[in-house]
C-alpha positions as CSV (number, residue, x, y, z in Angstrom):
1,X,34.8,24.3,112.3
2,X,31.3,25.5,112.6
3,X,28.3,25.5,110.2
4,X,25.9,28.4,109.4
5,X,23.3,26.6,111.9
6,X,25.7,26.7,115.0
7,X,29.3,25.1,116.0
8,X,30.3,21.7,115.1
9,X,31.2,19.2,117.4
10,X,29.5,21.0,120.3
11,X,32.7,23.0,120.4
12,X,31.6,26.7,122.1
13,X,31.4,30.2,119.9
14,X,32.3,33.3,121.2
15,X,29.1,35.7,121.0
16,X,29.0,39.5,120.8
17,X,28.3,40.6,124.4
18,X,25.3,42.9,124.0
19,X,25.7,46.6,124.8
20,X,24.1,47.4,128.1
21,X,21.1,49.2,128.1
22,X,20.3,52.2,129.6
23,X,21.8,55.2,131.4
24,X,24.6,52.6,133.2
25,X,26.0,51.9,129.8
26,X,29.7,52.4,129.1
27,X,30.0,55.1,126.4
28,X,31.7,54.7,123.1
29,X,34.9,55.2,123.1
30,X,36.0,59.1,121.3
31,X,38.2,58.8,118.3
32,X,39.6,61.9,116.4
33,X,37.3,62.9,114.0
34,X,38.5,62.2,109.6
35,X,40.6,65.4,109.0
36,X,40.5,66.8,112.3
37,X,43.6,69.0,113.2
38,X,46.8,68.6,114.4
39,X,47.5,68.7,117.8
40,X,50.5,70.7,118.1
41,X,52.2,70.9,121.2
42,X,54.2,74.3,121.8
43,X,57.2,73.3,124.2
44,X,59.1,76.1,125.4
45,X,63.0,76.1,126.8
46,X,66.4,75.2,125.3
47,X,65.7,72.3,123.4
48,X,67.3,69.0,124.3
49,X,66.9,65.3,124.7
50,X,65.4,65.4,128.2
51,X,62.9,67.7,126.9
52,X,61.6,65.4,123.8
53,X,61.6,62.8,125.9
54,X,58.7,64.6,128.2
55,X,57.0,65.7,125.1
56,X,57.0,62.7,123.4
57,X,55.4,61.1,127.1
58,X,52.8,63.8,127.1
59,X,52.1,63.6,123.3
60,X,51.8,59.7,124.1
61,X,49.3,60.1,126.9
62,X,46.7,62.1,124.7
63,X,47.2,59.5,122.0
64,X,46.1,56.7,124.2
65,X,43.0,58.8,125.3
66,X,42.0,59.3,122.0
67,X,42.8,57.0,119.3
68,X,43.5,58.5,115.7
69,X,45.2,61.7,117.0
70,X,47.6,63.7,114.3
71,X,49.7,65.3,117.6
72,X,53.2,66.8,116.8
73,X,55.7,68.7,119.0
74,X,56.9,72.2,118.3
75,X,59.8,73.8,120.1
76,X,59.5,77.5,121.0
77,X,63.5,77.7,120.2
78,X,63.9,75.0,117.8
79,X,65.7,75.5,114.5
80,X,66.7,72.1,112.6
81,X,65.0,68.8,112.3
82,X,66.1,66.9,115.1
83,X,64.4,69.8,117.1
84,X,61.8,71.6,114.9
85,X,60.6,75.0,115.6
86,X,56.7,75.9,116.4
87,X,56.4,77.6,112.8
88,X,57.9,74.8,111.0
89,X,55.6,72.4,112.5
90,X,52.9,74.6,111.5
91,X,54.1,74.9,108.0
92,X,54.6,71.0,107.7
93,X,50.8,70.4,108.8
94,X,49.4,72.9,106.4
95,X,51.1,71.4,103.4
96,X,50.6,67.8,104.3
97,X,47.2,68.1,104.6
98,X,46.8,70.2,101.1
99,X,49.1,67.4,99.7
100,X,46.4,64.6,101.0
101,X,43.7,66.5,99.3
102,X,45.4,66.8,95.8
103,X,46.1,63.1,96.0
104,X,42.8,62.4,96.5
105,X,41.3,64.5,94.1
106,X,43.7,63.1,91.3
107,X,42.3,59.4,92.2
108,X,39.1,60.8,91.6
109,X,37.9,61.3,95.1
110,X,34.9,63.0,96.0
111,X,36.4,65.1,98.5
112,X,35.8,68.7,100.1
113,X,38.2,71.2,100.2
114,X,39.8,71.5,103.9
115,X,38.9,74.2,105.5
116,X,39.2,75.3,109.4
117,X,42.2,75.4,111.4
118,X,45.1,72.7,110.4
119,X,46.0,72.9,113.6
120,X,45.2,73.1,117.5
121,X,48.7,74.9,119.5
122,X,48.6,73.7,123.4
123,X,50.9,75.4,125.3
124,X,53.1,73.2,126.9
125,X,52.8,75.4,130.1
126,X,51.3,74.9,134.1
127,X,50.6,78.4,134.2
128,X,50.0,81.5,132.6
129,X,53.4,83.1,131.4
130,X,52.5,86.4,129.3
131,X,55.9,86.4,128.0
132,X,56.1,82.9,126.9
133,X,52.7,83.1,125.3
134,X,53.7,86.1,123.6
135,X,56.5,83.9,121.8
136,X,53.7,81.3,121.1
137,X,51.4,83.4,119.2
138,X,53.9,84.9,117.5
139,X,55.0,81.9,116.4
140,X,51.8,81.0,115.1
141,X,51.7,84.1,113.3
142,X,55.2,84.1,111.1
143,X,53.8,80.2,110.4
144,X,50.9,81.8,108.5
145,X,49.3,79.0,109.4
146,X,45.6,78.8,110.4
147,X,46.0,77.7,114.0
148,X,44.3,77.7,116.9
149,X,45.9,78.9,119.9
150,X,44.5,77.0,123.5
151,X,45.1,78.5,127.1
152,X,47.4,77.1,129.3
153,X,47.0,73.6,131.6
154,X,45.9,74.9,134.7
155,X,44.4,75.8,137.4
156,X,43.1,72.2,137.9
157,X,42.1,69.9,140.6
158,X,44.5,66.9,138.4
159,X,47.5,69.6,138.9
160,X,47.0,69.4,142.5
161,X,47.1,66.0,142.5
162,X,50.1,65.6,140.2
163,X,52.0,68.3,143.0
164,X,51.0,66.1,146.2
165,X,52.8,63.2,144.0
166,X,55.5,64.8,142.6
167,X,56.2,65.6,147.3
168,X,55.2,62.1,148.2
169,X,57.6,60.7,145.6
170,X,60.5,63.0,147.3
171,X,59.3,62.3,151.0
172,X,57.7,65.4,151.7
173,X,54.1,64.6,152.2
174,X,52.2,61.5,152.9
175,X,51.1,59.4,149.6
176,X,47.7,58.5,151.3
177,X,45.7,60.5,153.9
178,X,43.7,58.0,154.8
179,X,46.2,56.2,156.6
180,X,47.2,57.0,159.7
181,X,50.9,57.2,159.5
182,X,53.5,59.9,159.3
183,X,56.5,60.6,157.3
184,X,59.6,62.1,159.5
185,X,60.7,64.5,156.4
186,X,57.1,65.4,155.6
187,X,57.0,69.2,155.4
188,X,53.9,71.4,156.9
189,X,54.4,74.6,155.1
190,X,54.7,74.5,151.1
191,X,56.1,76.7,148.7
192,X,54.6,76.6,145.6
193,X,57.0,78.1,143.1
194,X,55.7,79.5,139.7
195,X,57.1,81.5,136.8
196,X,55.2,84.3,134.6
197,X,55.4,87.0,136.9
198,X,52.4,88.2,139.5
199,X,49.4,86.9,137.0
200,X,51.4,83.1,137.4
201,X,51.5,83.3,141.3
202,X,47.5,84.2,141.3
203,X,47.4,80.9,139.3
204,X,48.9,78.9,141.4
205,X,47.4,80.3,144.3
206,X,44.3,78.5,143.3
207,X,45.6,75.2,142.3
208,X,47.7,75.9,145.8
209,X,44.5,76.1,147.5
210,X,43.5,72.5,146.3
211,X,46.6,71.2,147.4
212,X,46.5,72.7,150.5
213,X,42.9,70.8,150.7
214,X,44.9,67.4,150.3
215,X,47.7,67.7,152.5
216,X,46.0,69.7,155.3
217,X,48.9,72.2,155.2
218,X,49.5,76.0,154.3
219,X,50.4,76.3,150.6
220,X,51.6,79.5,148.9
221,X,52.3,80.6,145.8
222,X,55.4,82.4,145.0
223,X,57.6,83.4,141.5
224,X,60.7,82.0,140.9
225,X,61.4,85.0,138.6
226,X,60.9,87.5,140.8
227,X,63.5,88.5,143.4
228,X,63.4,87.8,147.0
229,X,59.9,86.5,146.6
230,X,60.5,82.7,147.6
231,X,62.3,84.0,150.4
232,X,59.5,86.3,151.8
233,X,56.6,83.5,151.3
234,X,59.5,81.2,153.3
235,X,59.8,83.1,155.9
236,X,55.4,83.9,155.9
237,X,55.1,80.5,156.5
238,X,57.5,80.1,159.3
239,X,56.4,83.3,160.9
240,X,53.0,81.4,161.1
241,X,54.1,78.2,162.8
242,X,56.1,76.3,160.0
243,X,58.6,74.7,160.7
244,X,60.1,72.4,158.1
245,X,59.4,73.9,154.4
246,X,59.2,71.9,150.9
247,X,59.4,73.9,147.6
248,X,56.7,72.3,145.3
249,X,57.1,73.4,141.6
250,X,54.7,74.8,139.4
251,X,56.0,73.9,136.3
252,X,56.0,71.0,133.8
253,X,60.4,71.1,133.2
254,X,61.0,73.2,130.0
255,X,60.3,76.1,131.2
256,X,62.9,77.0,133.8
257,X,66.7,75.9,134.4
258,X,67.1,72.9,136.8
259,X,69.8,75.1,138.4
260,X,66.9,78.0,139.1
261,X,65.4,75.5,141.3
262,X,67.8,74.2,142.5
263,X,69.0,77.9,144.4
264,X,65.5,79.0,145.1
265,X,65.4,75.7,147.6
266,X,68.8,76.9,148.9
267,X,67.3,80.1,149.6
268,X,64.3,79.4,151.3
269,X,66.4,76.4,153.2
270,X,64.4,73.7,152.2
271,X,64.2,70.7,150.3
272,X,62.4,70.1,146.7
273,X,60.3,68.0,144.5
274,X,60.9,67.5,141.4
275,X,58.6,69.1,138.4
276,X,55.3,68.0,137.1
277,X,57.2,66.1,133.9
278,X,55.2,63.9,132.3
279,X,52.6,63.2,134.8
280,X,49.5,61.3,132.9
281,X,47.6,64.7,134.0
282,X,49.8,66.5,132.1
283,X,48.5,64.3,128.7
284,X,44.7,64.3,129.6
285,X,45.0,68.0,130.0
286,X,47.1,69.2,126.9
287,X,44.2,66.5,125.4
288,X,41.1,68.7,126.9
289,X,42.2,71.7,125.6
290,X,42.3,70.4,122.2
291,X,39.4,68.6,121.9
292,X,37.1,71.8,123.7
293,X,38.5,73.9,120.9
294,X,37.1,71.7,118.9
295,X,34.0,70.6,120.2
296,X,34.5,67.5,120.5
297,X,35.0,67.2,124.0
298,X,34.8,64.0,125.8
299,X,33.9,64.3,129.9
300,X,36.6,66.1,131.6
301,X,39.5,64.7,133.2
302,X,38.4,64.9,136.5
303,X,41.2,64.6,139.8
304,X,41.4,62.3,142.6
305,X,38.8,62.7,145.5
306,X,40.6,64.0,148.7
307,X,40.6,60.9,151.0
């Protein structure tokens, strides 16, 4: 018990640690504004388990970084409720927030008509695919939904460092330069394997270029929908002194068929990571493009120094 002059029995009170002053102080932490949008994420590929499993991860990730956060997932070819489509999602956002504003305009609310976009549509997507994004914005458009519609993920220095990862966790490039030890199946020429066609590959070439930073080992970009082009950049790099090849991919999962992968490493005769997935990158990312669009943007997610 304590009284209004101080704590009784000389027991201790806990006391409101005063904000820091000046420029060193920590900043408040960003919440999503009252009414604020929907962040919707736009997941393309055959719907399934696996791949609402990585959305929800991603969806999660953004939550955390910004408390408050309406975030939904909309599948690209979804068409029922377990695995709802891009439109619907779109549709259901629309009329739930209309719904909140009758309610509280029939409790007598004082409360301005929404207006602005319902909702914020991130591409769930490493790299620019025209054909994909097609899909996307028409999807938007059948909704009739007022939606904005955000570029994709990358290129970005967190991508890079989500790759070198995704390799160390296989065994095909050291976790931490700054140790001086090697790894017998670490591989000194990378393939970095995109989808979307020539516009993806130039991409990828420049988050490429920041892996290659990182490992201290030739990295190129080449498309895994385009014919014979992982084999020429495989045999590029072993026609410049490489010897033993990894295939790093460019993608986030739902995008491509495991099995694509799976013979584009059989024809370049080398072994392969696994996709970006759910890589907390992947969340703070899908999160920047949101809250840019909006304006509300917190200091961007930033990668991993080079050690």
């Amino acid at each position: 018990m304590s009284s209004p002059t101080g704590p009784a029995s000389g027991l201790p009170v806990r006391m409101p640690r005063p904000r820091q002053p000046g420029r060193h102080r920590r900043p408040e932490p960003l919440v999503a504004p009252e009414g604020a949008p929907a962040l919707v994420l736009a997941v393309p590929g055959t719907p399934s388990s696996a791949t609402r499993g990585l959305a929800d991860e991603v969806i999660s990730i953004a939550r955390s970084e910004l408390p408050g956060l309406d975030a939904r997932i909309g599948h690209l070819e979804g068409d029922d409720a377990e695995f709802p489509s891009l439109s619907a999602v779109l549709v259901s956002a629309a009329e739930e927030r209309t719904a909140r504003f009758e309610q509280a305009r029939a409790a007598g609310l004082e409360v301005k008509e929404p207006d602005g976009p319902v909702a914020v549509v991130v591409p769930l997507l490493a790299g620019p695919d025209n054909a994909l994004l097609r899909r996307i914005r028409q999807a938007v458009m059948d909704s009739r939904v007022a939606a904005e519609l955000t570029d994709v993920l990358g290129p970005h220095p967190l991508l890079a460092e989500a790759l070198h990862v995704r390799l160390s966790e296989a065994g095909l490039a050291r976790a931490d330069r700054a140790r001086l030890f090697t790894v017998a199946t670490a591989a000194d020429g990378i393939i970095l394997a995109s989808v979307g066609g020539d516009e993806a590959v130039q991409a990828a070439g420049i988050t490429g270029m920041l892996l290659a930073a990182r490992l201290a080992v030739p990295v190129i970009a080449a498309a895994l929908d385009e014919e014979g082009s992982i084999a020429s950049v495989a045999e590029q790099l072993r026609s410049s002194g490489s010897q033993q090849l990894a295939l790093a991919p460019y993608l986030i999962g739902p995008e491509i068929e495991a099995s694509v992968l799976e013979e584009a490493a059989k024809e370049a005769g080398c072994s392969t990571a696994e996709p970006l997935g759910p890589y907390p990158a992947i969340g703070k990312l899908a999160l920047a493009k949101y809250t840019t669009a909006l304006g509300i943007s917190p200091q961007q997610p930033q990668g991993t120094p080079v050690r």
